[in-house]
N, C-alpha and C positions, 0 to 999 in steps of 0.2 A: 229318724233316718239311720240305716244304718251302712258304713263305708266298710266293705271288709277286702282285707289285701292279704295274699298268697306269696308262695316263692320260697326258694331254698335258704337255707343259712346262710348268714352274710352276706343278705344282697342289699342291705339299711332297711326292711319291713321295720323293725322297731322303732328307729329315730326316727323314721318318715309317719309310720301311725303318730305317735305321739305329737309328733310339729303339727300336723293336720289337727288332730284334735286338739292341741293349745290355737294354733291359727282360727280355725273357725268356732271353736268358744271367746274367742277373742273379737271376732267377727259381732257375737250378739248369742249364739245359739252354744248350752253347752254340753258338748259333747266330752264323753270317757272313753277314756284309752283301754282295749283288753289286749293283751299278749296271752293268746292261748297255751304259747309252748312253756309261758313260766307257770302253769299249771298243773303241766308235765312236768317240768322241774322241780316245784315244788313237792310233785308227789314222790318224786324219784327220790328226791333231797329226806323230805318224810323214813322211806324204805328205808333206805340208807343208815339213817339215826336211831331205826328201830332195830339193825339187824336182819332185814326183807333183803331178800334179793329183789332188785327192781324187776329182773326176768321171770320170777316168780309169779304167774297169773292169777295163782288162787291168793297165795298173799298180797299179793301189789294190791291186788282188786278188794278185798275187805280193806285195806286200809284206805285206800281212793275214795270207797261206800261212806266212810266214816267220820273221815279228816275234813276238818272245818277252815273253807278257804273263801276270802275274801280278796276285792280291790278294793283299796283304801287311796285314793292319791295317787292313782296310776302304779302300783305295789303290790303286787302280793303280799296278804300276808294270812300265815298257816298258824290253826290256832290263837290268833291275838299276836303272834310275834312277826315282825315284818321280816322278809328272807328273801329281798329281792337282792341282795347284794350276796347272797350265798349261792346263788342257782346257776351262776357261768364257770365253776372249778371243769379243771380236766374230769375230773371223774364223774361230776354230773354230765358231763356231753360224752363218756361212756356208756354212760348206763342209758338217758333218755330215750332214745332213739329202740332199742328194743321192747322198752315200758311202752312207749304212744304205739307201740303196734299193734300193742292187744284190746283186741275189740271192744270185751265188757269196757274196759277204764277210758277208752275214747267213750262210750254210750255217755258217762258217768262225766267226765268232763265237758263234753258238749251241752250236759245238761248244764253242770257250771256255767260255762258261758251266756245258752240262752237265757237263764234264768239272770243274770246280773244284767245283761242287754235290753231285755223285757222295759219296754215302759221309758229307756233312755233314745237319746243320737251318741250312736255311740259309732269310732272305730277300732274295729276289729286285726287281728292280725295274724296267722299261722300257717300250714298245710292245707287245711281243706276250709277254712274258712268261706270260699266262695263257692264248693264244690259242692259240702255235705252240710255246713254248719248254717250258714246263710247263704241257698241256693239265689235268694228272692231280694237279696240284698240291691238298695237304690243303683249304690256304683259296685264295682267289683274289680280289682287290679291286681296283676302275676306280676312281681318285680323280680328279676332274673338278672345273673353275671356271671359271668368265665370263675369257673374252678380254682384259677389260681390268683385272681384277683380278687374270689373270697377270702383264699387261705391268706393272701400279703393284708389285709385289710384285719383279717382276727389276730395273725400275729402282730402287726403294729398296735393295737391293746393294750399288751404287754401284757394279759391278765394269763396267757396259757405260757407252762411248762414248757410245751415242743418247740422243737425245731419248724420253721417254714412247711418244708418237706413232709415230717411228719403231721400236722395239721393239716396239710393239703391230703396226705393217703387219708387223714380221719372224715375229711369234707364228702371226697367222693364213698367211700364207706357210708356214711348219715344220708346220703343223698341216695343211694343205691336201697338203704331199708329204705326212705320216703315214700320214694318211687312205687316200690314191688309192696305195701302193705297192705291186708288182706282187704280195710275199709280206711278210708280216708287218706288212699295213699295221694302223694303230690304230682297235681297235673292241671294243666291249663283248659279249664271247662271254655264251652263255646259263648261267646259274650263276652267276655274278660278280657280287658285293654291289657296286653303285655309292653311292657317297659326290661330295656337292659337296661344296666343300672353302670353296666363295665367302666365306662368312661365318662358317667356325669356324678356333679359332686352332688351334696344331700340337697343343697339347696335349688340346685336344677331340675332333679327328681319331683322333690317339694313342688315345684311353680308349675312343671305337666298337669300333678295330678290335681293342684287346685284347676289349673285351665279347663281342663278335663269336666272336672265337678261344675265349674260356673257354665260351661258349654250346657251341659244338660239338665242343669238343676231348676 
């Protein structure tokens, strides 16, 4: 089975994939958690360490082709070294957003994905997860929230450098590449249960989408 959920930055995709896939491994069935975008992160994170510009198409994209990336534990990890705790700096959420827009390194990630999914229950979670990656996917869910109840939720973190303010011009900026990308841009396919997320806490979120799940499973 596979669960895959969509939605902009900071709407809780991540701690919601995850609860779901601890919940329902916990349940009896065990499912793995993928975060598509630390994929992207990771290859950005990659560029980066090698001197690439992430905007670099031809560079970014040989090293995407080449770079050996795993889930280990709900983790990334590039080359045998885990880097999930490296992939949320300011400057990786500079640079990602125009690396995931290029088409070859999406083909090449996606194929990551499928291939790590293959054969699992797993849930999934990114941009087009339900759109491009898994059109055919069991369940499918757009988790959505006000602009600047992204930005108040990244900056309470404490992990970014900016101001409120500025985090919120970077949200709509990330949101605006999503949108407009040539393939796999961010959009709510037909079928796809949308959930705001503005004013429910993780664990309200959490109990829809299982309801959701038991309703038609």
């Amino acid at each position: 089975m596979i669960i895959a959920i969509d939605g902009p930055a900071g709407t809780g995709k991540s701690t919601i994939a995850k609860m779901l896939a601890q919940g329902l491994a916990a349940g009896g069935r065990g499912f793995t958690y993928i975060n598509s975008g630390s994929l992207y992160r990771a290859i950005t994170l990659g560029c980066l360490r090698k001197g690439i510009d992430p905007a670099d198409g031809e560079k970014a994209l040989e090293f995407a082709k080449n770079v050996r990336l795993e889930y280990r534990d709900a983790a990334v990890h590039m080359e045998g070294e885990p880097v999930e705790d490296r992939l949320h700096s300011d400057e990786i959420d500079r640079f990602v957003a125009p690396l995931s827009a290029i088409v070859p390194i999406r083909h090449v990630v996606n194929g990551h994905i499928r291939k790590i999914a293959s054969n699992l229950d797993a849930v999934v979670e990114g941009r087009d997860m339900t759109t491009v990656v898994f059109p055919g996917a069991e369940f499918r869910f757009y988790l959505d929230a006000s602009v600047k109840e992204r930005a108040k939720r990244r900056f309470d973190q404490g992990v970014s450098g900016l101001s409120l303010e500025e985090i919120e011009r970077s949200i709509e900026e990330r949101d605006a590449v999503d949108r407009n990308k040539e393939e796999g841009s961010l959009k709510i396919a037909p079928g796809v249960t949308y959930l705001d997320t503005s004013y429910l806490t993780l664990t309200q979120v959490y109990d829809k989408l299982v309801e959701k799940i038991q309703e038609e499973g």
